[in-house]
C-alpha positions in Angstrom: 122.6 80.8 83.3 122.8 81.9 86.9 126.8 81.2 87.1 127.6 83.8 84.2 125.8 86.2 86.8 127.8 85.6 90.0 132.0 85.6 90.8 133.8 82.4 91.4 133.0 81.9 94.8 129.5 81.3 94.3 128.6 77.8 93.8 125.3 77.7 91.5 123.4 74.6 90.2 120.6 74.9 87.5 118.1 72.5 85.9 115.5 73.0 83.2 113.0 70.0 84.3 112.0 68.0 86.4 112.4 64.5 86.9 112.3 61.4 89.6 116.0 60.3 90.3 118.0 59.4 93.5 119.1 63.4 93.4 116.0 64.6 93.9 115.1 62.2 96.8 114.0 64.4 99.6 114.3 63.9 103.1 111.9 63.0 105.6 111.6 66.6 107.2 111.3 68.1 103.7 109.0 65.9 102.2 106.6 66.7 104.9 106.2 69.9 104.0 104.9 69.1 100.1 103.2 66.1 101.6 99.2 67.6 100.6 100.6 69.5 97.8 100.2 69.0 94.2 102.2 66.9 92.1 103.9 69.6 90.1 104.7 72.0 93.4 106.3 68.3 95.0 108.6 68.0 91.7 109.5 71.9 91.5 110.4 71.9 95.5 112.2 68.2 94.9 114.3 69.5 92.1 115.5 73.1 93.4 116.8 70.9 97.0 118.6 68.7 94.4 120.2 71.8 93.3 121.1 73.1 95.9 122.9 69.8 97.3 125.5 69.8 94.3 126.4 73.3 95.3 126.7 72.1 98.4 128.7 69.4 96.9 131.0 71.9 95.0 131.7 73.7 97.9 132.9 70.2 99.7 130.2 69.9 101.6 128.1 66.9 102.4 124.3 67.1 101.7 121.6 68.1 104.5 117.8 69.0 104.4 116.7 72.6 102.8 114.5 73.6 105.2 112.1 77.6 105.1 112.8 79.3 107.9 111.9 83.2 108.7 110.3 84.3 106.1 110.7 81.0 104.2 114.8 82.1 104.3 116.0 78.4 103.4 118.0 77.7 106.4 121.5 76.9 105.3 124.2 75.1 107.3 126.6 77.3 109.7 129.0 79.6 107.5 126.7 78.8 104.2 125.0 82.2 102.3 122.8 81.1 99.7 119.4 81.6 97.3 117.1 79.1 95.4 114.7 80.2 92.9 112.1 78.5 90.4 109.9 79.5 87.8 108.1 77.4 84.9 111.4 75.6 83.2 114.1 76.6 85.5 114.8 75.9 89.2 118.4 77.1 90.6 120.6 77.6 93.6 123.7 79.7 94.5 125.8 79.0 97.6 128.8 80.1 99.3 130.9 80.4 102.2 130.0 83.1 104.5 133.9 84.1 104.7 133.6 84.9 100.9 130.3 86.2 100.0 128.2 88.1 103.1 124.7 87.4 101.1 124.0 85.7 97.9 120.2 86.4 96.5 118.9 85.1 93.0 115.6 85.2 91.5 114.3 83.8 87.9 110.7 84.7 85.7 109.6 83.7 82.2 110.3 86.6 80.1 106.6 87.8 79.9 104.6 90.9 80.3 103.9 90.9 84.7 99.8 90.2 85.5 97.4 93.4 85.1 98.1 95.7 88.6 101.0 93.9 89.5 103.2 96.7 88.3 101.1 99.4 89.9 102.0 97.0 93.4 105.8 97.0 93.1 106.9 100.1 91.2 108.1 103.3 92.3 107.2 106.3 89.8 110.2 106.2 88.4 110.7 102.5 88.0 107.1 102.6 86.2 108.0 105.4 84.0 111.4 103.2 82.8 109.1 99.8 82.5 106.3 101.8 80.6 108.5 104.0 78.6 107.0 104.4 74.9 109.3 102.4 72.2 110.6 100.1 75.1 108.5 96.9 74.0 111.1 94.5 73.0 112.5 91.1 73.3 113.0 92.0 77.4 109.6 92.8 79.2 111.1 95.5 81.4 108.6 95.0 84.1 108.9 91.1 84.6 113.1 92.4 84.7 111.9 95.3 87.2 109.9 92.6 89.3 112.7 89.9 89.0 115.3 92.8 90.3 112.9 93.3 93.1 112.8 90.0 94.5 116.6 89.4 93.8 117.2 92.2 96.4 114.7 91.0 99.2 116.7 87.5 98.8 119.7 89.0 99.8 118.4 91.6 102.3 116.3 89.8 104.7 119.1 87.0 105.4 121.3 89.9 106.4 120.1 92.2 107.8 116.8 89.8 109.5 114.7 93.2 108.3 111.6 93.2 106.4 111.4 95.8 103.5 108.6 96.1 100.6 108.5 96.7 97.3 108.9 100.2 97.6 111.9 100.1 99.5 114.2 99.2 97.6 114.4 101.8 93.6 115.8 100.0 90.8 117.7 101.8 87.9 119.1 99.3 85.2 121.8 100.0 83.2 120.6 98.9 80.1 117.8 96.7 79.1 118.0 97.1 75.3 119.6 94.0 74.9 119.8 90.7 76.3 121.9 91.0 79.3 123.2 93.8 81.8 123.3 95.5 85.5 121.1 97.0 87.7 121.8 98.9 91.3 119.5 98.9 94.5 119.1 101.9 96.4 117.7 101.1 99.8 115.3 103.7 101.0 115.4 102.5 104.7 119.1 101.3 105.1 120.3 98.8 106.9 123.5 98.0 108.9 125.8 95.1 108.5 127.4 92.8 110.7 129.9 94.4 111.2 128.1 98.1 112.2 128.7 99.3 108.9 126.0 101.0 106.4 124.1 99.0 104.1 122.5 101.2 101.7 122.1 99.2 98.3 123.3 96.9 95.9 124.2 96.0 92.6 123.4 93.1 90.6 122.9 91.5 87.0 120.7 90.2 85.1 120.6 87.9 82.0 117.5 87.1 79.2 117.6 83.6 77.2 115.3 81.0 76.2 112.0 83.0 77.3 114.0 83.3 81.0 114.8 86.1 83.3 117.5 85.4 85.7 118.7 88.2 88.0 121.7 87.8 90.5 123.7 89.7 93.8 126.3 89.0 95.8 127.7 91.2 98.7 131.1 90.2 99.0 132.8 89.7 102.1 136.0 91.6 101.4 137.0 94.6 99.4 135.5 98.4 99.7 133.2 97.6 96.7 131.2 95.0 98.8 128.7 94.1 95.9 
């Protein structure tokens, strides 16, 4: 799902379940942090490493230990951008070389309606009035996509620009949400400024609905005047 979201230069691995092979084997370092955790948090954090060593391995790279850093950033080796994400039934990750992409962030939900007050938390008036807007219940539950949006962009903020911004500072506006698939922009309300001194200001991304999943995707390319 997540590589019909992102250009070529973004390696992306996927699975749909968990399971005990020599790919998910974690390392010492990493299986130390799951070592008092439940069985099913062990699997989901065992499975999204194993993905993101194959994209490691696509981009001819040999494999290393995921570790959270700031923030629980997964630390990535030197000139490496990259995201994970898991939900119930999917766990993903997207890599690429820093010299192509400049920030990579992906995030995946189950297509369902968010907890009571969570939209309240996250939404901007606007972005409520869009996820709440009357004849818009239908097979995508605008606010799990609004919320899914919202952590797609922290992904590939905080990486960059090493800045913390909330849920408010960052307003959505979707394309179109009527079907099953389409794009979203970010505006940032307190902009940032990339490595190279210029203005960061927003983003846009895409998104994509199957199988009872939300995925959403960015990437900030390196090179071009579009940079997203």
């Amino acid at each position: 799902m997540i590589s019909q979201l992102l250009p070529k230069t973004v390696v992306c691995a996927e699975a749909y379940e968990d399971g005990e092979s020599p790919e998910t084997a974690l390392y010492p370092e990493e299986a130390a942090l799951v070592a008092s955790s439940v069985p099913g948090r062990r699997a989901e954090f065992a499975t999204v490493r194993a993905c993101a060593r194959r994209a490691l391995a696509g981009l001819g790279l040999p494999p290393s230990p995921v570790l959270p850093g700031v923030r629980n950033v997964p630390q990535w080796p030197k000139g490496v951008v990259g995201s994970m994400t898991h939900c119930a039934g999917y766990r993903a990750a997207a890599l690429a070389k820093a010299d192509d992409v400049l920030a990579v962030g992906i995030d995946a939900e189950p297509d369902g309606p968010l907890p009571d007050g969570v939209l309240e938390a996250i939404a901007l008036p606007r972005e409520a009035a869009w996820a709440l807007a009357p004849g818009t219940a239908g097979p995508v539950h605008r606010d799990r996509l609004l919320f899914s949006a919202k952590e797609c962009v922290y992904k590939t903020w905080f990486p960059l620009i090493r800045r913390e911004i909330d849920f408010d500072d960052a307003e959505i506006t979707f394309s179109d949400a009527a079907g099953s698939s389409g794009t979203f922009s970010a505006r940032i309300l307190r902009p940032g400024r990339l490595p190279d001194g210029g203005p960061l200001t927003g983003f846009t991304g895409r998104w994509l609905a199957r199988d009872g999943l939300l995925v959403t995707a960015i990437a900030l390319e390196a090179k071009g005047p579009a940079r997203s």
